[in-house]
NUDO-849135 format. One line per field, with one value per atom (N, C-alpha, C): residue in three letters; x, y, z; chain; atom name; residue number from 1. Coordinates in nm, 4 decimals, decimal comma. Layout:
BEGIN
code = (ALA|...)
u = (X|...)
v = (Y|...)
w = (Z|...)
unit = (A|...)
site = (CA|...)
pos = (NUM|...)
***
This chain:
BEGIN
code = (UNK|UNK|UNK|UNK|UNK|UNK|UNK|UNK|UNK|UNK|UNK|UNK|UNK|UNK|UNK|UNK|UNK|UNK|UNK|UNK|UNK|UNK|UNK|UNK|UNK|UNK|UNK|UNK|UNK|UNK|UNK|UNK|UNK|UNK|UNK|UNK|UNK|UNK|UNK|UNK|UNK|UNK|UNK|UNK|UNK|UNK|UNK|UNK|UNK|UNK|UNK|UNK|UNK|UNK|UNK|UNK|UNK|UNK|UNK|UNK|UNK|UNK|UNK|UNK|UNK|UNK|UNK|UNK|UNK|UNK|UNK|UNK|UNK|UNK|UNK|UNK|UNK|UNK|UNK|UNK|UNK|UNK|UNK|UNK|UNK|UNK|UNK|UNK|UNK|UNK|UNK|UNK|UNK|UNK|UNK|UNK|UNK|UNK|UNK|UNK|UNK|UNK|UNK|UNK|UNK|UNK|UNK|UNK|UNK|UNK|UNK|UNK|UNK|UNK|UNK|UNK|UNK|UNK|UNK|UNK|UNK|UNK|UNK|UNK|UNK|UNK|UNK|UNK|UNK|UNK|UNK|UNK|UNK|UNK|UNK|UNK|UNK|UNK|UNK|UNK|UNK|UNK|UNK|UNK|UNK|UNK|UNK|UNK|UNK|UNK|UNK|UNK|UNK|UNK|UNK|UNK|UNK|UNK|UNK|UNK|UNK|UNK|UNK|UNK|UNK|UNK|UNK|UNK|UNK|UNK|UNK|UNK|UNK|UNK|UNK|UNK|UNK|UNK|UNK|UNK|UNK|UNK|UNK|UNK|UNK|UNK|UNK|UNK|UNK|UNK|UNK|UNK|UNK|UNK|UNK|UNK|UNK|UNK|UNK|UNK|UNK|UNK|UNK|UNK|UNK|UNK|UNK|UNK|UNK|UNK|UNK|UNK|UNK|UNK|UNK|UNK|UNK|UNK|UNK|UNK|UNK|UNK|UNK|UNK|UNK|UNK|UNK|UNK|UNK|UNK|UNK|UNK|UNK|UNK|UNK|UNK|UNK|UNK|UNK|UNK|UNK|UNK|UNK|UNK|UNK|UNK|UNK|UNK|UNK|UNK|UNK|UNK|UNK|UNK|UNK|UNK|UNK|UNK|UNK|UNK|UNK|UNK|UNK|UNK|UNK|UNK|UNK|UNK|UNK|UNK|UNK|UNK|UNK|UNK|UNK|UNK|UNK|UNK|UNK|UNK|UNK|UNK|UNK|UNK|UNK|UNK|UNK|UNK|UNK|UNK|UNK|UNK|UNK|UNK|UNK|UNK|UNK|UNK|UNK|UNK|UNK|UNK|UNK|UNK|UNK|UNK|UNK|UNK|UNK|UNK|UNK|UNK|UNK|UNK|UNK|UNK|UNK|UNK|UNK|UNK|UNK|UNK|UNK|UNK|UNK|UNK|UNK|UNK|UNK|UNK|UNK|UNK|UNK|UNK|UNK|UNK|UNK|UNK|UNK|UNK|UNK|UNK|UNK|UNK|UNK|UNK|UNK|UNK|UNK|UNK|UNK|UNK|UNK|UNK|UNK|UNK|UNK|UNK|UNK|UNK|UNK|UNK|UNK|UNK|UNK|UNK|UNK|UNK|UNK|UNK|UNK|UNK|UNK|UNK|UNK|UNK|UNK|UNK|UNK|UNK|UNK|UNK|UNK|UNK|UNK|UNK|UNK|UNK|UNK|UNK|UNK|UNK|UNK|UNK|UNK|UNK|UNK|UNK|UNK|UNK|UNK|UNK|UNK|UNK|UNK|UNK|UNK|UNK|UNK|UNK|UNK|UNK|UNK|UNK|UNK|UNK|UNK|UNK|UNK|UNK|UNK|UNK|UNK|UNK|UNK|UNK|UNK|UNK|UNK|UNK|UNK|UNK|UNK|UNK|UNK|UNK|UNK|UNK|UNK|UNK|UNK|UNK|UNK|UNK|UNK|UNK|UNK|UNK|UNK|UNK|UNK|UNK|UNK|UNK|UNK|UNK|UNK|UNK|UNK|UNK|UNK|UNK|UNK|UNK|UNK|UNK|UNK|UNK|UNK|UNK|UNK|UNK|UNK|UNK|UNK|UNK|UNK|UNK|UNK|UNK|UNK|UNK|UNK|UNK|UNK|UNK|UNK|UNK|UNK)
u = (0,0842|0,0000|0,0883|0,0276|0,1361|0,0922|0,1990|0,1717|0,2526|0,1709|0,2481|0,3890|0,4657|0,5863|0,5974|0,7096|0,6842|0,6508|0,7444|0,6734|0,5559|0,5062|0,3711|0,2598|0,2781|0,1861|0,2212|0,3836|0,3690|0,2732|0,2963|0,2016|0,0610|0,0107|-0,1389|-0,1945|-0,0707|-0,1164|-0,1241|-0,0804|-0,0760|-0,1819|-0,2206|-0,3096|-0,4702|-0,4671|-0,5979|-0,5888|-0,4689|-0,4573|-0,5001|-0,4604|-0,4757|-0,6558|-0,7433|-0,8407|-0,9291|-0,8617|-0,9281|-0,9484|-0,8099|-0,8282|-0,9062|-0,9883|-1,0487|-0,9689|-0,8260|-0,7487|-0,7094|-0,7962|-0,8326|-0,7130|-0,6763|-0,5853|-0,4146|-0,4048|-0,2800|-0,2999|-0,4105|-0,4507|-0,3724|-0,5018|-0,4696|-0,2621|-0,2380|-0,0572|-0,0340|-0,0379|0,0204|-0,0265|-0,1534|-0,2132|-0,1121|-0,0722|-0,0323|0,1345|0,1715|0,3250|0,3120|0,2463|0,2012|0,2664|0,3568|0,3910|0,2679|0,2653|0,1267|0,1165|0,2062|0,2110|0,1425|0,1586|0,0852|-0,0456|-0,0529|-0,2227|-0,3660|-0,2634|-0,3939|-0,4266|-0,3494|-0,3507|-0,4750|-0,5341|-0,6155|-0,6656|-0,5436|-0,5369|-0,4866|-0,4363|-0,4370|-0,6076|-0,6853|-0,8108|-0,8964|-0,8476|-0,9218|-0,9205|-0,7753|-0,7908|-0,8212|-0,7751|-0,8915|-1,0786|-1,0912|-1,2047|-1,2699|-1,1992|-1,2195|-1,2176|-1,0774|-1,0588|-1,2023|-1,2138|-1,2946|-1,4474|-1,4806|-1,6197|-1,5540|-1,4838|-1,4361|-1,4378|-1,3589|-1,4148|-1,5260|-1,6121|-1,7099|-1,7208|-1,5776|-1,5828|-1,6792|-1,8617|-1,9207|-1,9054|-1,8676|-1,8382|-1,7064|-1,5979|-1,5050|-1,4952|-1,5721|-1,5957|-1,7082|-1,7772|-1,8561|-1,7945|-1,6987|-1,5614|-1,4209|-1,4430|-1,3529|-1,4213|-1,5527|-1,6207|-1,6091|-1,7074|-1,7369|-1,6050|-1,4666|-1,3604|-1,3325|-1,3428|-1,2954|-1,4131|-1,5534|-1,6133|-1,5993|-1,5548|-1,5621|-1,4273|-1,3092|-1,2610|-1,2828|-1,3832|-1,3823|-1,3915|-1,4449|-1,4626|-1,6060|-1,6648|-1,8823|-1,8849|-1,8100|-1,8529|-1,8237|-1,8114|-1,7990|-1,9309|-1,9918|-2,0889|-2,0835|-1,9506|-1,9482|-1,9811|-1,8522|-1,8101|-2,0122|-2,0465|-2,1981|-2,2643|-2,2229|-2,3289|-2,2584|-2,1440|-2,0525|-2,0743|-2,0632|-2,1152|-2,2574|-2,3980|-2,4884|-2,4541|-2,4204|-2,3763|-2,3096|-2,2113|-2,2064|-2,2582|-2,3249|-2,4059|-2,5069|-2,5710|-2,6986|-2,6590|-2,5468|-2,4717|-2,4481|-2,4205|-2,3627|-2,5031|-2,5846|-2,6703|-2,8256|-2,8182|-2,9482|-2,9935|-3,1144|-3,1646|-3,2193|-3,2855|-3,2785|-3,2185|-3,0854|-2,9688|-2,8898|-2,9026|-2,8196|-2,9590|-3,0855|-3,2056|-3,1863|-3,1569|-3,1475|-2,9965|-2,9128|-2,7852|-2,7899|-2,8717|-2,9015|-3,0187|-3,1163|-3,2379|-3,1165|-3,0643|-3,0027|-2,9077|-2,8679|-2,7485|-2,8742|-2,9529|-3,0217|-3,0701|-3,0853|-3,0528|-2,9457|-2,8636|-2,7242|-2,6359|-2,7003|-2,6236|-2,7681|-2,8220|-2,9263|-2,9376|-2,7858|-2,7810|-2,6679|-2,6819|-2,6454|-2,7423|-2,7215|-2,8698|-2,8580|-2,7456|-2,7542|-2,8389|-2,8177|-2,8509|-3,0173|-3,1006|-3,2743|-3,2634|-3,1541|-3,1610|-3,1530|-3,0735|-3,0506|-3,1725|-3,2129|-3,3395|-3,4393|-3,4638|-3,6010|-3,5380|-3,4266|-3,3924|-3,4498|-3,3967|-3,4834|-3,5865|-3,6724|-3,7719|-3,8920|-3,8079|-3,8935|-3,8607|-3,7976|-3,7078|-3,8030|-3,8733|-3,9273|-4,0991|-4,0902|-4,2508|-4,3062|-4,2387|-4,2820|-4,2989|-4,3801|-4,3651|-4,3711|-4,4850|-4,5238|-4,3540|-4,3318|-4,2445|-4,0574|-4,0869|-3,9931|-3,9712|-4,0684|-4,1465|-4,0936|-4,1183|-4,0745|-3,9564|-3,8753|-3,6894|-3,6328|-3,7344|-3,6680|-3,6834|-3,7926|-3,8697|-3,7350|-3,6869|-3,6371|-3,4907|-3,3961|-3,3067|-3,2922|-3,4062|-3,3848|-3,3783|-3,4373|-3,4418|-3,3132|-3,2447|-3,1192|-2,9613|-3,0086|-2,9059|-2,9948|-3,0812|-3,1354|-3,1003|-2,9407|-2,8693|-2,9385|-2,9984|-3,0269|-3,1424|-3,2558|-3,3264|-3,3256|-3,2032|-3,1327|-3,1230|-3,0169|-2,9788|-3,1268|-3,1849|-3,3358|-3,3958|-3,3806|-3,4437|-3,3919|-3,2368|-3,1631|-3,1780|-3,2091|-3,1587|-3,2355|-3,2222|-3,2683|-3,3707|-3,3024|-3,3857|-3,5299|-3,5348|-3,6516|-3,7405|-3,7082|-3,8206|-3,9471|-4,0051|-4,1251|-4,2070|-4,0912|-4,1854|-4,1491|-4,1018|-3,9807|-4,1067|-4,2393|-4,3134|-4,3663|-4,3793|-4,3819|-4,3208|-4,1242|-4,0818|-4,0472|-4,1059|-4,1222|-4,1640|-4,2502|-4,3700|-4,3212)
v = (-0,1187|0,0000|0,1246|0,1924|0,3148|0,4677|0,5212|0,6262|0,7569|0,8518|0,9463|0,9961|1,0748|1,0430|1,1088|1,1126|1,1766|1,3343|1,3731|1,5215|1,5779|1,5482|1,5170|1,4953|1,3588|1,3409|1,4915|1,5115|1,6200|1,7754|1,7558|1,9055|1,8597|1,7834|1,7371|1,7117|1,6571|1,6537|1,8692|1,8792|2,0493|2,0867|2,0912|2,1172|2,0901|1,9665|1,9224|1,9984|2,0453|2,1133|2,2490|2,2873|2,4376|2,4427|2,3085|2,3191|2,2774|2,2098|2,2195|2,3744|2,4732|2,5768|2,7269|2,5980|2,7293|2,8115|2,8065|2,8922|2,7974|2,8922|2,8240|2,8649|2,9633|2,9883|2,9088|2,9113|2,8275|2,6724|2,6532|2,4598|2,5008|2,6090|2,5669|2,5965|2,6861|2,6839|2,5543|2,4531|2,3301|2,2596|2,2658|2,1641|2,1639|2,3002|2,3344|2,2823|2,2503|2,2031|2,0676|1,9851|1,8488|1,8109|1,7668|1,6873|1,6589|1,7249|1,6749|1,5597|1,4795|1,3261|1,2760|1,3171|1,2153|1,2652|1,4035|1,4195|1,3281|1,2460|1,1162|0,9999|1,0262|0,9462|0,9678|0,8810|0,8930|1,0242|0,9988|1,1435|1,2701|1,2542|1,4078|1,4488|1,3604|1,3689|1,4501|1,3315|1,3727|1,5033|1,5838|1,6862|1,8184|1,7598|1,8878|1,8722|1,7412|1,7523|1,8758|1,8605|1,9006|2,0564|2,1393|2,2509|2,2790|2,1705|2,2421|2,2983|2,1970|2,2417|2,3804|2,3944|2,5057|2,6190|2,6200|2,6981|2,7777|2,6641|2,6728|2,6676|2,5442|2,4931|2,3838|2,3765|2,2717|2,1513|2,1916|2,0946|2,0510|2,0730|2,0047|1,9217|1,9755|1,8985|1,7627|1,8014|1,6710|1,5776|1,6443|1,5539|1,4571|1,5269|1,4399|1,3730|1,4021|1,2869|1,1781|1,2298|1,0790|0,9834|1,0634|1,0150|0,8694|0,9554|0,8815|0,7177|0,7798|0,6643|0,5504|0,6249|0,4915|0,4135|0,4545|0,4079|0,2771|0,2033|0,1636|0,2128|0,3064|0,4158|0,3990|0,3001|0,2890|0,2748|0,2209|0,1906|0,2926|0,4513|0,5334|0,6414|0,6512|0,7168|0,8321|0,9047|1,0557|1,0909|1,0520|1,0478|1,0940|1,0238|1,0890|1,1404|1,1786|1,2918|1,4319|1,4356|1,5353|1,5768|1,4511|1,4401|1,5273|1,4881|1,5127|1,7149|1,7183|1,8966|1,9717|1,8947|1,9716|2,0071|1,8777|1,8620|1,9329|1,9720|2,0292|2,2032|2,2122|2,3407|2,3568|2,3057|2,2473|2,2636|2,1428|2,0860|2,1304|2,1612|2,1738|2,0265|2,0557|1,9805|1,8572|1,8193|1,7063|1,5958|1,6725|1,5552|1,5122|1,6207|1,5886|1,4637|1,4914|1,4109|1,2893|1,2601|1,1429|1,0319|1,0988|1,0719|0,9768|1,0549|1,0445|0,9413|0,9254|0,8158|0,7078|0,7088|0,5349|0,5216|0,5688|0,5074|0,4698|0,5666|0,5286|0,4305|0,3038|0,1670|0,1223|0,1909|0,1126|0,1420|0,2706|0,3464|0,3438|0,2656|0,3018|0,3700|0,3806|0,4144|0,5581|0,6019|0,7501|0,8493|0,9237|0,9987|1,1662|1,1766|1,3020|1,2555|1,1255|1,1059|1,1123|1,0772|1,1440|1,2845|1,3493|1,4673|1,5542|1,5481|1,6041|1,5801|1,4685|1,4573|1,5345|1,5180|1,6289|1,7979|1,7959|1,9337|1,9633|1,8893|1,8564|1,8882|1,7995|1,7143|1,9074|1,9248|2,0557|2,2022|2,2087|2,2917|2,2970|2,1359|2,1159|2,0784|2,1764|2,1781|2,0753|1,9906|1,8249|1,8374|1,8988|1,9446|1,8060|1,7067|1,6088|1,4416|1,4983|1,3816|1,4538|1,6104|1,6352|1,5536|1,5926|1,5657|1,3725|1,2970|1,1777|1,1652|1,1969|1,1734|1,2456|1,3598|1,4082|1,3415|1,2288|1,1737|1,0871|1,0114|0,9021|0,9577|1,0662|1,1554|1,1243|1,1754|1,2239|1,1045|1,0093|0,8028|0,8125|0,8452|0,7961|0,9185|0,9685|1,1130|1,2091|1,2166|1,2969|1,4687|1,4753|1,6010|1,6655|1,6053|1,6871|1,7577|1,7359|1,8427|1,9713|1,9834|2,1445|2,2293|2,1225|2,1678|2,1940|2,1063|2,1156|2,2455|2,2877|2,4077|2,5394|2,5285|2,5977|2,6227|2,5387|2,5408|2,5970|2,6556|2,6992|2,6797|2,5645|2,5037|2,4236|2,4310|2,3545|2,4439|2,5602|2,6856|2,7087|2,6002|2,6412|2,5242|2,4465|2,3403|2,3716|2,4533|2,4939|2,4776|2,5783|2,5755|2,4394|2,2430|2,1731|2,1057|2,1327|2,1233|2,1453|2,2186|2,3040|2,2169|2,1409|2,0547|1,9550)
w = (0,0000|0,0000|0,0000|-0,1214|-0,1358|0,0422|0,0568|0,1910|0,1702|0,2471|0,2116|0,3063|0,2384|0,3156|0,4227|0,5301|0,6449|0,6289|0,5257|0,4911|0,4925|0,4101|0,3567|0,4645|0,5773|0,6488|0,7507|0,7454|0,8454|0,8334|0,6991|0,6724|0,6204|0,6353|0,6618|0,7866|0,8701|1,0238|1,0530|1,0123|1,0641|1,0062|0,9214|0,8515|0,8942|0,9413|1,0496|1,1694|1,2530|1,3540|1,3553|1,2218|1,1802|1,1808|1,0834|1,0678|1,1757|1,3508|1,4635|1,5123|1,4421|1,5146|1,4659|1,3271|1,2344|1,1942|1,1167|1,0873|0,9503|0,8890|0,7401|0,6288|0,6583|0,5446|0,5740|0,7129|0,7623|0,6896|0,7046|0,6801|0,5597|0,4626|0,3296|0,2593|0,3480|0,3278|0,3460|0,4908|0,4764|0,3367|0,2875|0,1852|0,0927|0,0659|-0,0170|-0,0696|0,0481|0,0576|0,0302|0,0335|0,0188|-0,1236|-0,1564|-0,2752|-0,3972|-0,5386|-0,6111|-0,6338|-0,6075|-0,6441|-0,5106|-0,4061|-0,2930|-0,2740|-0,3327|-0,3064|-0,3232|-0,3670|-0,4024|-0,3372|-0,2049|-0,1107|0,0138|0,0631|0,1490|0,2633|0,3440|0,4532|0,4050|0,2364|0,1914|0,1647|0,0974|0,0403|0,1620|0,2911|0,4227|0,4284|0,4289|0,5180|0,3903|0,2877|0,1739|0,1591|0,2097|0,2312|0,3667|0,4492|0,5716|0,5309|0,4440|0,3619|0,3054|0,2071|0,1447|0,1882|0,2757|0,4127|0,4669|0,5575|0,6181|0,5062|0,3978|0,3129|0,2202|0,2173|0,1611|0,0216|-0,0141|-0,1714|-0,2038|-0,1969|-0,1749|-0,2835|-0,4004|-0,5262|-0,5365|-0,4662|-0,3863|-0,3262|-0,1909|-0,0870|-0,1181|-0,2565|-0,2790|-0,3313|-0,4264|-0,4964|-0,4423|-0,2837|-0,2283|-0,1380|-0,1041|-0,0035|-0,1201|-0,2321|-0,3132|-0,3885|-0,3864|-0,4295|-0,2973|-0,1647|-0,0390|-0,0244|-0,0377|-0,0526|-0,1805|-0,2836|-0,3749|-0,3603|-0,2379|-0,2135|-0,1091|-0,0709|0,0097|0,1415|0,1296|0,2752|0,2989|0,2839|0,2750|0,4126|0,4595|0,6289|0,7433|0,6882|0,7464|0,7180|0,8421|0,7987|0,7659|0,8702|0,8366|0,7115|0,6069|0,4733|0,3988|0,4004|0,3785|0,4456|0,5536|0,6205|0,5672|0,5404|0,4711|0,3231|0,2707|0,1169|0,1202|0,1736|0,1719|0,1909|0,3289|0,3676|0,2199|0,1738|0,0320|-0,0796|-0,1201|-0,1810|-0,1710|-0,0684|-0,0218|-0,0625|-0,0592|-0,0709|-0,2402|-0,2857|-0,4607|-0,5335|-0,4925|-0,5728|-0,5239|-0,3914|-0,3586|-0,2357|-0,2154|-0,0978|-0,1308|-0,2572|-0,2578|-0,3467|-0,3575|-0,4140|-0,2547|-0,1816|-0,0865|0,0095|-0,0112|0,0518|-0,0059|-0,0754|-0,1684|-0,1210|-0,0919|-0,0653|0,0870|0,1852|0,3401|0,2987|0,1966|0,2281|0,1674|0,1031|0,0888|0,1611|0,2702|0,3807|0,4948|0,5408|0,6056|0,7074|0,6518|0,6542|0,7241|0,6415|0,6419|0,7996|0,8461|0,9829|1,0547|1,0978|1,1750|1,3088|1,3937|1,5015|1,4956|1,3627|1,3360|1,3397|1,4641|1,4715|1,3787|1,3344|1,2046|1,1413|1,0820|0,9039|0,9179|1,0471|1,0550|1,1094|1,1722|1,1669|1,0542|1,0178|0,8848|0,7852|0,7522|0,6540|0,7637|0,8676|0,8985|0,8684|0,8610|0,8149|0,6490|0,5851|0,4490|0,4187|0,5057|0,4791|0,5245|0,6459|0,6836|0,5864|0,5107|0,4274|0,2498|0,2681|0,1184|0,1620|0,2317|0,3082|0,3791|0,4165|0,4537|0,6167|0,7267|0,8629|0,9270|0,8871|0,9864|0,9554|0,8475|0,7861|0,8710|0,8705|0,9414|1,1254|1,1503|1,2918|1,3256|1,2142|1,2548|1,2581|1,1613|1,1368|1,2590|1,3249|1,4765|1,5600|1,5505|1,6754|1,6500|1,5722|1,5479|1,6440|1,5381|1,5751|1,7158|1,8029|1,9536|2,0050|1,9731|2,0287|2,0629|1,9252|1,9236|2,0097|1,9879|2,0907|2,1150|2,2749|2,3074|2,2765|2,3027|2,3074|2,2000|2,0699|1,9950|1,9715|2,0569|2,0736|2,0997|2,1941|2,1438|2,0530|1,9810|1,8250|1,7677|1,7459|1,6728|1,7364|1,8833|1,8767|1,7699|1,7954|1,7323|1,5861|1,5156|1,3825|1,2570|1,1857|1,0823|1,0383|0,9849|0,8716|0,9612|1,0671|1,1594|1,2192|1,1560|1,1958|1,2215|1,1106|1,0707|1,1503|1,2151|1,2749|1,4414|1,4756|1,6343|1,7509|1,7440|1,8083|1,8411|1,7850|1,7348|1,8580|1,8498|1,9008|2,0524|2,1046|2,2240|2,3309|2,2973|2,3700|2,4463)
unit = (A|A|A|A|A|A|A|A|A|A|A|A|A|A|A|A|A|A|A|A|A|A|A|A|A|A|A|A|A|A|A|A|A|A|A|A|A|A|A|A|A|A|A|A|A|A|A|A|A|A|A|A|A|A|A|A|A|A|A|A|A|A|A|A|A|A|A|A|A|A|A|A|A|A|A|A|A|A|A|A|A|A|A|A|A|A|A|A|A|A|A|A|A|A|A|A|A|A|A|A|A|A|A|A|A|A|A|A|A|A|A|A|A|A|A|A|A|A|A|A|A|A|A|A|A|A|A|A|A|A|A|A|A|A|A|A|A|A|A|A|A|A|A|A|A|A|A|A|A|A|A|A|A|A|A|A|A|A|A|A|A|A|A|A|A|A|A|A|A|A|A|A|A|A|A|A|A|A|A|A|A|A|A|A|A|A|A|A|A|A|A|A|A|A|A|A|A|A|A|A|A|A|A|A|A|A|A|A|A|A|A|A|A|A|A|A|A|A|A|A|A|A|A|A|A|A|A|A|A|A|A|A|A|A|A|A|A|A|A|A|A|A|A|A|A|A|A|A|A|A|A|A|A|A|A|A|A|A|A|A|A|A|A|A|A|A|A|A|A|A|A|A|A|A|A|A|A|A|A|A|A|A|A|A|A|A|A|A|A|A|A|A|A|A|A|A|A|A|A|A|A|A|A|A|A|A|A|A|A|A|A|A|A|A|A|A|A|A|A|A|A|A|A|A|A|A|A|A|A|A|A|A|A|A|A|A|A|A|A|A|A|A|A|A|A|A|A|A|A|A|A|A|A|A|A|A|A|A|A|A|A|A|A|A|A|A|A|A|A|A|A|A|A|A|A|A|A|A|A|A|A|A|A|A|A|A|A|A|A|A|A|A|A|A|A|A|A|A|A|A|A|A|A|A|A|A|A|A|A|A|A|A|A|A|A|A|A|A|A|A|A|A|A|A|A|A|A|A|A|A|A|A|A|A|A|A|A|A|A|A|A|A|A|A|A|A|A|A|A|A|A|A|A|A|A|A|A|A|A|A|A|A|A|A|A|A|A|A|A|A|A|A|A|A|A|A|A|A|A|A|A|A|A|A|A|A|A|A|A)
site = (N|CA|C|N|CA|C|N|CA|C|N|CA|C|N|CA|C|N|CA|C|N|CA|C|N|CA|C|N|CA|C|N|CA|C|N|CA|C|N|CA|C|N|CA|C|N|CA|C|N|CA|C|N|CA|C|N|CA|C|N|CA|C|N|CA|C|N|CA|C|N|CA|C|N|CA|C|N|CA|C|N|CA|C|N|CA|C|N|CA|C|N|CA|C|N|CA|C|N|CA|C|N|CA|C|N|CA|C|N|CA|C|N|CA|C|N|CA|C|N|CA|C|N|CA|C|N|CA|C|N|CA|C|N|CA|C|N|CA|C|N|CA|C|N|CA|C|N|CA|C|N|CA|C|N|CA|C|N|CA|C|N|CA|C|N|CA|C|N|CA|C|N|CA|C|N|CA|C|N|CA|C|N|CA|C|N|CA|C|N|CA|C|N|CA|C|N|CA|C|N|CA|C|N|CA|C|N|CA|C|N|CA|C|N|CA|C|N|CA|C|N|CA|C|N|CA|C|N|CA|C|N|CA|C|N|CA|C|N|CA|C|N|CA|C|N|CA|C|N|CA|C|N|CA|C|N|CA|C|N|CA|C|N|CA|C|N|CA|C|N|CA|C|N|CA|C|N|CA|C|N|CA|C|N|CA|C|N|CA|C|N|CA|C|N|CA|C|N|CA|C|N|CA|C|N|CA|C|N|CA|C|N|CA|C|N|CA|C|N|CA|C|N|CA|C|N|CA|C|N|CA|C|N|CA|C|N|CA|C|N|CA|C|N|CA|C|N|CA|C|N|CA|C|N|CA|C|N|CA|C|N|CA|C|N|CA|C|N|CA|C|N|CA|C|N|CA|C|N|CA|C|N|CA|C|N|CA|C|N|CA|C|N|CA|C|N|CA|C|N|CA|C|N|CA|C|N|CA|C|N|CA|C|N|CA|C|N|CA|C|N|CA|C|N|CA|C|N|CA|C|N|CA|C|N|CA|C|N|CA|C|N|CA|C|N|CA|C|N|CA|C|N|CA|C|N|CA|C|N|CA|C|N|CA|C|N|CA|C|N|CA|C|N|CA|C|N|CA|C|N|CA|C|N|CA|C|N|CA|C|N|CA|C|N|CA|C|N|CA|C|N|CA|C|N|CA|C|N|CA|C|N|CA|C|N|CA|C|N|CA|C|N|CA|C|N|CA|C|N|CA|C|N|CA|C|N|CA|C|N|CA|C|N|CA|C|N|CA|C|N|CA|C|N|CA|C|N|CA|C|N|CA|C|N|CA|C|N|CA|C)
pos = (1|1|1|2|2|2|3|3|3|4|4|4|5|5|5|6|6|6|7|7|7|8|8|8|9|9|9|10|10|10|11|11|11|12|12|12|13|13|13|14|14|14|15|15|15|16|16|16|17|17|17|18|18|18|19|19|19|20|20|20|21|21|21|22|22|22|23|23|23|24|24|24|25|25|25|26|26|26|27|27|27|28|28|28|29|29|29|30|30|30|31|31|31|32|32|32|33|33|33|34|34|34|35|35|35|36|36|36|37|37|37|38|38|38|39|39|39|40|40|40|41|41|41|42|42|42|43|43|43|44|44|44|45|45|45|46|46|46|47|47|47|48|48|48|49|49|49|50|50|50|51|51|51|52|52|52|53|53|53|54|54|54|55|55|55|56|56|56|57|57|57|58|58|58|59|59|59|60|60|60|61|61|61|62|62|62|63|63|63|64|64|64|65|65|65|66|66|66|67|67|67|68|68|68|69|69|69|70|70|70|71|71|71|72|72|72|73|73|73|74|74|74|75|75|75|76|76|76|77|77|77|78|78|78|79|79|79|80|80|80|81|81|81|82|82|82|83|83|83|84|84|84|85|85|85|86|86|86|87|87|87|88|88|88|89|89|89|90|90|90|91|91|91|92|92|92|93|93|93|94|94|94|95|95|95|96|96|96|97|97|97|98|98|98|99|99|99|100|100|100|101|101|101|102|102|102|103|103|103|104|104|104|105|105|105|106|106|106|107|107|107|108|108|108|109|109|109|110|110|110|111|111|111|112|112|112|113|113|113|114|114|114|115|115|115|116|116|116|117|117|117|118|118|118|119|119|119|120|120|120|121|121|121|122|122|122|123|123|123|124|124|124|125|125|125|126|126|126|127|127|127|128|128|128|129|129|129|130|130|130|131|131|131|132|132|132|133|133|133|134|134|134|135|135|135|136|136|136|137|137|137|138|138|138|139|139|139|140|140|140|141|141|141|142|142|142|143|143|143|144|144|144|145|145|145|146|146|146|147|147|147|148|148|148|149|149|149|150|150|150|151|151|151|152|152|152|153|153|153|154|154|154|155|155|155|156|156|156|157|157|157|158|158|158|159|159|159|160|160|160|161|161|161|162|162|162|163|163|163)
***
C-alpha cells in the first residue's frame, strides 16, 4: 500500500490542527506544501475535504467525499453525512435528501442522518415527515433536541418542538 511520506503526512497533520483551530488559510498553506504526487492518497483527500467544508468549496468537498467513498470508505458514515452537507450546498436539498435516504438503513444508530433529513424534509414543506426523522433523531441522541431548537432550517416546525 502506497503512503504518504513523512513530509507530507507532516504538513497534513498540521493542517488538520490548523483546521481544529479554524485557521483556514494556515490549513490551506500546509495543503499546499504536500507533494502533487501524494495528493492522491487517502489522509491528503481527508484533510482537503475538511478545507474544502471550512471553506465553503461545496463541489469540492462533494468531490472528495465521493472520491474517499468509492474508495472503500462505505462503512464510514461521516463520509456521507458530509457528502450530503455539500451537496446540499452544490446541488441543492434534494440531491443531498437522496444521498441520506439510501445510507439510512445502512447506519441506523447515526442519529444526524434522521436529523438532517427532517432538516430537508422541513425545508421542502414536509412538517409532519420532518417531525418523525426528529422523533427518530432524539431516540437515538437525546442532546439533539437542542440543536433542533436551534436550527434553521426547523423553523417552521420549532413551536412543534417546544412541547
Amino acid at each position: 500500500m502506497l503512503a504518504t511520506s513523512d513530509e507530507g503526512k507532516w504538513h497534513i497533520e498540521r493542517a488538520d490542527g490548523f483546521l481544529d483551530l479554524n485557521m483556514i488559510d494556515q490549513a490551506r498553506r500546509e495543503l499546499e506544501q504536500v507533494n502533487p504526487f501524494e495528493r492522491r492518497y487517502d489522509n491528503y483527500i481527508y484533510a482537503a475535504l475538511r478545507l474544502a467544508l471550512a471553506d465553503a468549496r461545496w463541489g469540492n468537498a462533494a468531490q472528495f467525499a465521493r472520491t474517499l467513498i468509492s474508495r472503500s470508505h462505505t462503512r464510514e458514515p461521516d463520509l456521507y453525512v458530509r457528502l450530503a452537507y455539500a451537496v446540499r450546498r452544490a446541488e441543492g436539498i434534494e440531491a443531498a435528501r437522496i444521498i441520506l435516504l439510501q445510507v439510512l438503513k445502512r447506519f441506523p444508530k447515526i442519529a444526524v442522518i434522521p436529523f438532517n433529513l427532517a432538516c430537508y424534509a422541513c425545508r421542502l414543506g414536509h412538517p409532519d415527515e420532518a417531525m418523525a426523522y426528529l422523533k427518530k433523531a432524539f431516540k437515538l441522541d437525546p442532546g439533539l433536541r437542542e440543536d433542533a431548537l436551534d436550527d434553521e432550517d426547523l423553523q417552521p416546525i420549532r413551536e412543534r418542538l417546544e412541547d
